[in-house]
KOLDREN-485805 format. One record per residue: z, y, x of N, C-alpha, C, O in turn; residue in one letter. Coordinates in Angstrom, 2 decimals, m for minus. Layout:
<sites>
Z|Y|X|Z|Y|X|Z|Y|X|Z|Y|X|A
...
</sites>
This chain:
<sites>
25.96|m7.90|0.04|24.70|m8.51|m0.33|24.15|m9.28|0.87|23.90|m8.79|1.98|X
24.02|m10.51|0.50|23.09|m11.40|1.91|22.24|m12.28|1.37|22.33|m13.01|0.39|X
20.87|m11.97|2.66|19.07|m11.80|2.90|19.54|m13.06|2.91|20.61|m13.32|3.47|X
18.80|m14.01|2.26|18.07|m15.11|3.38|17.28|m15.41|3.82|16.53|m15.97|3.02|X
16.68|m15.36|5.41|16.29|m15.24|6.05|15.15|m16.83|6.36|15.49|m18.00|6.18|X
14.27|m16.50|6.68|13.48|m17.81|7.34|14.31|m18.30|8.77|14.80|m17.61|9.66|X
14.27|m19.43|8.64|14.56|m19.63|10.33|13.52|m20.13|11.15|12.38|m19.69|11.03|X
13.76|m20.84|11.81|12.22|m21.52|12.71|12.22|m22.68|12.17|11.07|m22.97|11.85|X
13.26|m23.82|11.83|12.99|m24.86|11.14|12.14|m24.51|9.95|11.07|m25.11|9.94|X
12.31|m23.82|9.11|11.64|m23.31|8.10|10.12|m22.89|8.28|9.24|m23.00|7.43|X
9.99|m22.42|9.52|8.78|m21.47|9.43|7.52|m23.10|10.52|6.31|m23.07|10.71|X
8.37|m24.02|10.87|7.38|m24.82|11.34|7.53|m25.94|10.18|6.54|m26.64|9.98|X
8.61|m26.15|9.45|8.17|m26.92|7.72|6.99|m26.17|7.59|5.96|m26.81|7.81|X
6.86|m24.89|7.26|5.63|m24.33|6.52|4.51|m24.60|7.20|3.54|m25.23|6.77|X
4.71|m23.91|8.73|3.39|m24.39|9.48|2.72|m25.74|9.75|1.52|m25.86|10.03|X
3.98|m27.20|9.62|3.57|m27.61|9.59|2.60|m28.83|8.28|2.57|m30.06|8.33|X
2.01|m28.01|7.37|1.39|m28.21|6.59|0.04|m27.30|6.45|m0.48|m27.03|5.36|X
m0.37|m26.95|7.50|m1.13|m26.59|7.68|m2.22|m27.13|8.84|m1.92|m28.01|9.65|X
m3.50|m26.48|8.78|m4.54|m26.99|9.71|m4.31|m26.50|11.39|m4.63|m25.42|11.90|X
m3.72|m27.58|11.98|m3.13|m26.89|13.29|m3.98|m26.65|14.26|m3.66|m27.00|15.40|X
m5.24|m25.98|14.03|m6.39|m25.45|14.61|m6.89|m23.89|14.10|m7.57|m23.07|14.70|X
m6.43|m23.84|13.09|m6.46|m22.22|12.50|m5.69|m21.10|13.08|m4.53|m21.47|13.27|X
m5.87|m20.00|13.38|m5.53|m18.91|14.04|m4.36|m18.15|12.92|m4.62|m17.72|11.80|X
m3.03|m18.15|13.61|m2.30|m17.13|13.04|m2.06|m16.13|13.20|m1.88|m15.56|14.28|X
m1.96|m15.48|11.49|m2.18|m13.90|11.49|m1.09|m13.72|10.93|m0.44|m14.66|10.49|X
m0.64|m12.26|10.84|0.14|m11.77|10.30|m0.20|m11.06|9.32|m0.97|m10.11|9.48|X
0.40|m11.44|7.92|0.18|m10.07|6.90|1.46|m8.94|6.97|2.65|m9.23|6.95|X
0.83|m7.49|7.07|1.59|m6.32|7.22|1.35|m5.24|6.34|0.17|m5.05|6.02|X
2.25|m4.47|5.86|2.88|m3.29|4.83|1.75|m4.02|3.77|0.58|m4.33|4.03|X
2.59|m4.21|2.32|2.63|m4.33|1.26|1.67|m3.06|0.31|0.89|m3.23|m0.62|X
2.06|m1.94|0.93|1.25|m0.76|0.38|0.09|m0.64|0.95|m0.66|0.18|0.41|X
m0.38|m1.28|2.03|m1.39|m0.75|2.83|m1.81|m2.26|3.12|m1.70|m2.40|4.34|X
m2.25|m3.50|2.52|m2.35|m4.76|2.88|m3.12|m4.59|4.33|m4.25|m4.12|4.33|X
m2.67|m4.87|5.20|m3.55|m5.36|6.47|m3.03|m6.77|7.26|m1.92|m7.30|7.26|X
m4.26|m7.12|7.90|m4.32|m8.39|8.71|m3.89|m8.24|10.07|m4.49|m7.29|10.57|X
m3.11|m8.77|10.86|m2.95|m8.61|12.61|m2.48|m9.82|13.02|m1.60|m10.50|12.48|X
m3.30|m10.14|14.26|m3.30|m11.10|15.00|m2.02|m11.17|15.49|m1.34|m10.16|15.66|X
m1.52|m12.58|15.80|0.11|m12.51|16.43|m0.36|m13.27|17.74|m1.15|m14.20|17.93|X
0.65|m12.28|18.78|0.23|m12.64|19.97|0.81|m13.29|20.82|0.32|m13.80|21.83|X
2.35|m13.32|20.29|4.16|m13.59|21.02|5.04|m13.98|20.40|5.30|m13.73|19.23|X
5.61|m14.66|21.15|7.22|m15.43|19.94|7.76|m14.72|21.18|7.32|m14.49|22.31|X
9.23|m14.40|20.34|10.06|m13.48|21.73|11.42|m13.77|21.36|11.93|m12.77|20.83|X
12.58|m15.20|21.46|13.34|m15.25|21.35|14.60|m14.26|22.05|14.53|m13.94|23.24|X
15.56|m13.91|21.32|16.77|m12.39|21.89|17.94|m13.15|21.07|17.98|m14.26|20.55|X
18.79|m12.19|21.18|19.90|m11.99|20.13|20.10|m10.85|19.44|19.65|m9.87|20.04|X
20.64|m10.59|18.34|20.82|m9.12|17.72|22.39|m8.77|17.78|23.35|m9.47|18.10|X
22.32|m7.80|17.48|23.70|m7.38|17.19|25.41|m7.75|17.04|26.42|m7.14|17.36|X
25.15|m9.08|16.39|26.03|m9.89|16.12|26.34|m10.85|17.02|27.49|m11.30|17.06|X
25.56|m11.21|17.70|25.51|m12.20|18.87|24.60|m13.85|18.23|24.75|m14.96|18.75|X
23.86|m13.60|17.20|23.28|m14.74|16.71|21.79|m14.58|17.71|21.45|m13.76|18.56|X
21.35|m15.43|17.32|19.94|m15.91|18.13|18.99|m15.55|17.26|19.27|m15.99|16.14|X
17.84|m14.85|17.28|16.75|m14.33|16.45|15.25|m14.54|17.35|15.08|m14.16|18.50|X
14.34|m15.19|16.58|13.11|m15.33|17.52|12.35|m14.02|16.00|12.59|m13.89|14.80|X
11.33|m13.28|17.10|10.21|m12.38|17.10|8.89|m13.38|16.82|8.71|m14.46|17.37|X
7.91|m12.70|15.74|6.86|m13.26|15.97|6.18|m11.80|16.03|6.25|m11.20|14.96|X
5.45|m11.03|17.22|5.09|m9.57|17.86|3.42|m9.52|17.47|3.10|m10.50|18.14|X
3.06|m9.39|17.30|1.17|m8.71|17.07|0.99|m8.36|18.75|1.90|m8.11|19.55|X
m0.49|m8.41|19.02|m0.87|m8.58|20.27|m1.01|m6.87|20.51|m1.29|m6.12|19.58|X
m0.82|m6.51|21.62|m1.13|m4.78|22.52|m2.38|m4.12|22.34|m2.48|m2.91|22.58|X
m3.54|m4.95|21.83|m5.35|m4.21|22.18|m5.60|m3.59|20.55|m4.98|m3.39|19.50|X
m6.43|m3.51|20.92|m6.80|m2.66|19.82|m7.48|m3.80|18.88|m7.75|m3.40|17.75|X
m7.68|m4.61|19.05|m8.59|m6.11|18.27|m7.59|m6.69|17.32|m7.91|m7.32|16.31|X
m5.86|m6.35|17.82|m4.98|m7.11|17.49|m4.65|m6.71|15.41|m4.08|m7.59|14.77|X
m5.05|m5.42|14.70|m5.45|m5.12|13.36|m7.19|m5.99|13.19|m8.24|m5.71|13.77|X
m6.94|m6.98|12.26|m8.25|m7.15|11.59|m8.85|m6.42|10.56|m10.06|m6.61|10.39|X
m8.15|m5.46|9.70|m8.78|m4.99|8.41|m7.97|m4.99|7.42|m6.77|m5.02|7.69|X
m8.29|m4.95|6.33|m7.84|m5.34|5.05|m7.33|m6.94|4.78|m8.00|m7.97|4.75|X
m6.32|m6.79|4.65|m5.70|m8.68|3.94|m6.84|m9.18|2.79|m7.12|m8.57|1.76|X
m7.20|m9.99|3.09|m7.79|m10.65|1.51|m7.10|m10.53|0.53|m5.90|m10.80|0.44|X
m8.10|m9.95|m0.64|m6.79|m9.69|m1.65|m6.10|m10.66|m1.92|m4.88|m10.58|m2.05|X
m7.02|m12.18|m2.12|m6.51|m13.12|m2.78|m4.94|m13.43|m2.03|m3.99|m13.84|m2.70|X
m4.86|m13.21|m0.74|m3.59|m12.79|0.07|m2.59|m12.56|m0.69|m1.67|m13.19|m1.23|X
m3.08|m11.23|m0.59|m2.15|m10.07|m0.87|m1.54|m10.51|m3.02|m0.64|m10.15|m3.79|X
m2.48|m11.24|m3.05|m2.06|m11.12|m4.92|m1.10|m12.62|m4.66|m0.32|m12.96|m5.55|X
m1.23|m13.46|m3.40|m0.06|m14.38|m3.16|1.19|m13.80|m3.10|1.99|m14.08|m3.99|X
1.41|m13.23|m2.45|2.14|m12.47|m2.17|3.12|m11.68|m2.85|4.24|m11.37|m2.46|X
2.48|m11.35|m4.04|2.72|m10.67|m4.95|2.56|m8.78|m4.56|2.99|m7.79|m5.15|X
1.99|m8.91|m3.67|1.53|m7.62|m3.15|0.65|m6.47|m4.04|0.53|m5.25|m3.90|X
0.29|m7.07|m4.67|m0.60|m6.30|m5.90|m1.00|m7.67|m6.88|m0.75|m8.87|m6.85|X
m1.69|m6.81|m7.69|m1.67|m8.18|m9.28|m2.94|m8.62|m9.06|m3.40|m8.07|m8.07|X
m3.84|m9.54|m9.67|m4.56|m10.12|m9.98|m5.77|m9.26|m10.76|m5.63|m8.98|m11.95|X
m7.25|m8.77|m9.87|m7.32|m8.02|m10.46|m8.82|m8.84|m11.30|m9.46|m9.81|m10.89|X
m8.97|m8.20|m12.27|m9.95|m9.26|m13.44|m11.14|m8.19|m13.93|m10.88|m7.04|m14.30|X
m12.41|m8.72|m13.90|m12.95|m8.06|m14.40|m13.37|m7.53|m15.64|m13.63|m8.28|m16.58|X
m13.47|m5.83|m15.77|m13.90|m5.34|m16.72|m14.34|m5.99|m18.33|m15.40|m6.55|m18.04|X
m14.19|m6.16|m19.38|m14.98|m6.68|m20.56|m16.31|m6.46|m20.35|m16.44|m5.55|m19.53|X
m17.38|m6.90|m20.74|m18.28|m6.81|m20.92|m18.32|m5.66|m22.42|m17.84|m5.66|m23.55|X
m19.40|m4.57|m21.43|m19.54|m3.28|m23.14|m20.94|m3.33|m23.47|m21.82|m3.49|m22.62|X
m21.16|m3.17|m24.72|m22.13|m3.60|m25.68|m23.50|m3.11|m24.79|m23.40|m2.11|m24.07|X
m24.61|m3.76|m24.87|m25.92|m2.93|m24.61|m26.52|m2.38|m25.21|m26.96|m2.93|m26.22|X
m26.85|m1.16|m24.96|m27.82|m0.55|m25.71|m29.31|m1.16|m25.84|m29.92|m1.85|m25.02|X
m29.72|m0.69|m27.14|m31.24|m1.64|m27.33|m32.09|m0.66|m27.75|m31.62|0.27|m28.41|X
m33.62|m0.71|m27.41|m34.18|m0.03|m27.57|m34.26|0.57|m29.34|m34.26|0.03|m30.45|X
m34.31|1.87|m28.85|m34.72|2.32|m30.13|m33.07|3.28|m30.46|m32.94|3.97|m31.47|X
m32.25|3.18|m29.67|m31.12|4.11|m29.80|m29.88|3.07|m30.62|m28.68|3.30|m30.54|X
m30.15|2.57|m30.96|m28.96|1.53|m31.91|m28.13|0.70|m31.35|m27.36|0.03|m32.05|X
</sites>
């Protein structure tokens, strides 16, 4: 079975369609949506001897923002789309 993987050509296509003044974050665990600041690109090699760049979250404690926006997270497909409730009948005076 073989991943395919983002590469960096890929990941600056994406970035570059974006507002190149906005701060990148990272979205992390799917079960637990959270936000973290990225602090490092850390090009290595793995195992195989191919070339792999890191994008690392920063060391402080500032580096978790919170909760992902859901609207995020429902990109994502991280959880569904959530919609509100029907509207249930009102009661009117007099018990009816």
């Amino acid at each position: 079975m073989t991943h395919t993987e983002m590469t960096v050509a890929d990941l600056i296509d994406l970035l570059s369609r974006c507002d190149r003044s906005a701060p990148v974050r990272q979205a992390m665990n799917p079960f637990f949506p959270m936000a973290h600041r990225l602090a490092q690109v850390v090009q290595s090699v793995d195992e195989t001897g191919r070339t792999v760049v890191y994008l690392a979250e920063g060391p402080d404690e500032y580096t978790q923002f919170g909760l992902l926006p859901p609207e995020v997270a429902v990109a994502l497909a991280w959880q569904g789309p959530v919609q509100a409730p029907p509207p249930r009948a009102r009661r009117r005076a007099g018990g009816k």
